[in-house]
C-alpha positions in Angstrom: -1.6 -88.4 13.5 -2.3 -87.4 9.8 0.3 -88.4 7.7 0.7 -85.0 5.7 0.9 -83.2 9.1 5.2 -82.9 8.9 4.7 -82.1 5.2 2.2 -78.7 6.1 4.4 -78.0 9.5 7.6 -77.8 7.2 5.9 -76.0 3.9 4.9 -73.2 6.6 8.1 -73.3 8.0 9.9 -72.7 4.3 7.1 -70.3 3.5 8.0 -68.4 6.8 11.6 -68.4 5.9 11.4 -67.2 2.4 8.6 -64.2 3.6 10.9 -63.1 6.4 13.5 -61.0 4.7 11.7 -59.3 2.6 9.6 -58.7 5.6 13.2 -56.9 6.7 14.0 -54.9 4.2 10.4 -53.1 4.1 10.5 -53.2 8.1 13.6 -50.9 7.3 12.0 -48.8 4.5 9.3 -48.3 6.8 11.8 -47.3 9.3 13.7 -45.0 6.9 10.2 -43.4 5.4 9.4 -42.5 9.3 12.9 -40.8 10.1 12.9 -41.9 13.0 16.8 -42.7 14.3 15.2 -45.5 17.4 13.5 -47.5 14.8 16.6 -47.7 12.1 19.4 -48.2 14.7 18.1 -52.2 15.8 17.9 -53.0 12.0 21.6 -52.7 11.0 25.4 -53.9 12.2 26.6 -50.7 12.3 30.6 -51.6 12.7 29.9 -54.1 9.6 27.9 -50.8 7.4 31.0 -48.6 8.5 33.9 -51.1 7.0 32.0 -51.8 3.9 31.8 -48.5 3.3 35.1 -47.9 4.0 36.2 -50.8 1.9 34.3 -49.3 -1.1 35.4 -46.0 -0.7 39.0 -47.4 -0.3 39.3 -49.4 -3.4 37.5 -46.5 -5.5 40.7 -44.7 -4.3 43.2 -47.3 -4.9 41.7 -47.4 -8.8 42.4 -43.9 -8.9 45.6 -44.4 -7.6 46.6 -46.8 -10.4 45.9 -44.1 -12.6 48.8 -41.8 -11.1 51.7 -43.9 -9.8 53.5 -41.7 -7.9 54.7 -41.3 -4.6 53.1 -38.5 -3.5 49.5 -40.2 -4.8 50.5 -43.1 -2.6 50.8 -40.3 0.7 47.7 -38.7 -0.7 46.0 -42.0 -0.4 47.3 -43.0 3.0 46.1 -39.7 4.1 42.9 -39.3 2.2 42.2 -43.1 4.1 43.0 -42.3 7.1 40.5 -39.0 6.8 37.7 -41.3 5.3 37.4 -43.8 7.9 37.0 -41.0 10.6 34.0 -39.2 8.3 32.5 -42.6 7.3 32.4 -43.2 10.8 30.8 -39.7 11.9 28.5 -39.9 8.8 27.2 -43.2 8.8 24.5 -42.9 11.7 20.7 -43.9 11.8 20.0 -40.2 10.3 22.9 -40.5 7.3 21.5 -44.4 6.3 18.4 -42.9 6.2 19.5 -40.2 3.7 21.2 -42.5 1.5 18.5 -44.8 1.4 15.5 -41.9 0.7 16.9 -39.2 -0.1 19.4 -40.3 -2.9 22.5 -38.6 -1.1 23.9 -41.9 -1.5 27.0 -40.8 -4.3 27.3 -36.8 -3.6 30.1 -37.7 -0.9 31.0 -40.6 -1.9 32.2 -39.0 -5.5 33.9 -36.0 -3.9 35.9 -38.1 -1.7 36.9 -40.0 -4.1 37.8 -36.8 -6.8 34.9 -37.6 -9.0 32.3 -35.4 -9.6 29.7 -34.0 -7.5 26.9 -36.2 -7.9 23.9 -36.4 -9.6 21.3 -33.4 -9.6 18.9 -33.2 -6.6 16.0 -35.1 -8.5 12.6 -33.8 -7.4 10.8 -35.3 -4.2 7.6 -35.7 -6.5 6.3 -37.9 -9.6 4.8 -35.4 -12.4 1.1 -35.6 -10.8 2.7 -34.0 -7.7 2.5 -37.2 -5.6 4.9 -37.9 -2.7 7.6 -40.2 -3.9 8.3 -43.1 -1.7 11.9 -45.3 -1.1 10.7 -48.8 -3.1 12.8 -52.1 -3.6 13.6 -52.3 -7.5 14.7 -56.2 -7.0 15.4 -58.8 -4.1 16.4 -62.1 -3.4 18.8 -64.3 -1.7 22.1 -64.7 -2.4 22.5 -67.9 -0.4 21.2 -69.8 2.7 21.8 -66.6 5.3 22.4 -63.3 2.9 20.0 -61.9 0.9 20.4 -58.2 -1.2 17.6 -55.7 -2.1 18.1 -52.8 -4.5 16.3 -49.7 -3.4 15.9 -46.7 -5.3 15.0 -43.8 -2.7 11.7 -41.6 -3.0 13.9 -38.5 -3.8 15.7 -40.4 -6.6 14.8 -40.3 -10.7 13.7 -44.1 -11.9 17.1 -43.7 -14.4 19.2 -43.6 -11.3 21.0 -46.5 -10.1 19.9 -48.2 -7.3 21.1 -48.5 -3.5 22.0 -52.3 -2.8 21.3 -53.5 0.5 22.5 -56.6 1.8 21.3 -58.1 4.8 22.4 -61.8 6.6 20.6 -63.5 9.1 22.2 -63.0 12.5 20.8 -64.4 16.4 17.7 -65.2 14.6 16.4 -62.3 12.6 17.7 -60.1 9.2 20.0 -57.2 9.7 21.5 -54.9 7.3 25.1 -55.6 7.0 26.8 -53.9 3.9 25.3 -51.0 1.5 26.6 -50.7 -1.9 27.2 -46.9 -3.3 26.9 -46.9 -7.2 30.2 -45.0 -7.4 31.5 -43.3 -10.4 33.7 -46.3 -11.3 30.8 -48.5 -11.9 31.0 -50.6 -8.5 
């Protein structure tokens, strides 16, 4: 047996491991770009999407509520929660990830839930030669042995806009999306 055999099986092996979740996060893009709900709903923990979106949407309200410490912003809250997590859960579907990954929906609810503005202005679906504009990863890497983020800035979205982050951990084997990060208003 050659000695450098181990060596080769091992440097693939690493090599295959490094490739495969960025392999994942365009297998989703791809999945996204097609609109097709069957190929996006394998490539994400949906109950794990839902609570981080939740959680975000919760503490942008809690900072807000900082601001007015009163007892009928603490009800408001409680309620305003409570309301949330039901429309995060009817919203957040292979059809809404898709149109916060492409279409650069991503803040327009997000900020009027959470009393901030409306959003950014629909940016146009075209670069100025009149060429399609397609969802592309601004940056990726991994953030430790089994979770690994991607920022995406969707086709429909101006280059200025901030980017979507994507995190993904590897779960039974293969990359899932488990968390998206909204650029809210208050700089999270």
């Amino acid at each position: 047996m050659n000695p450098k055999a181990p060596l080769i099986v091992l440097g693939i092996l690493l090599a295959g491991y490094i490739a495969y979740p960025y392999l994942a996060v365009h297998s989703l893009i791809d999945a996204v770009e097609s609109g097709d709900p069957a190929k996006i709903e394998p490539k994400v923990d949906w109950p794990a999407v839902r609570q981080g979106f939740k959680d975000d949407l919760n503490g942008a309200m809690a900072g807000n509520q900082d601001k007015q410490n009163s007892g009928l912003a603490l009800l408001g809250m409680a309620l305003g929660a409570k309301l949330m997590g039901g429309a995060v859960d009817a919203l957040v579907t292979p059809d809404g990830l898709a149109g916060i990954i492409r279409e650069g929906r991503r803040d327009r609810a997000a900020a009027a839930a959470i009393g901030g503005s409306g959003g950014l202005p629909a940016p146009p679906a075209a670069n100025a030669d009149g060429e399609r504009r397609h969802t592309h990863v601004v940056w990726a890497f991994f953030d430790g042995p089994a979770s690994f983020t991607a920022r995406v800035h969707g086709g429909a979205e101006r280059e200025s806009d901030p980017p979507v982050r994507l995190r993904f951990e590897l779960e039974g084997g293969g990359w899932i999306l488990t968390r998206v990060f909204l650029p809210l208003p208050n700089g999270s």
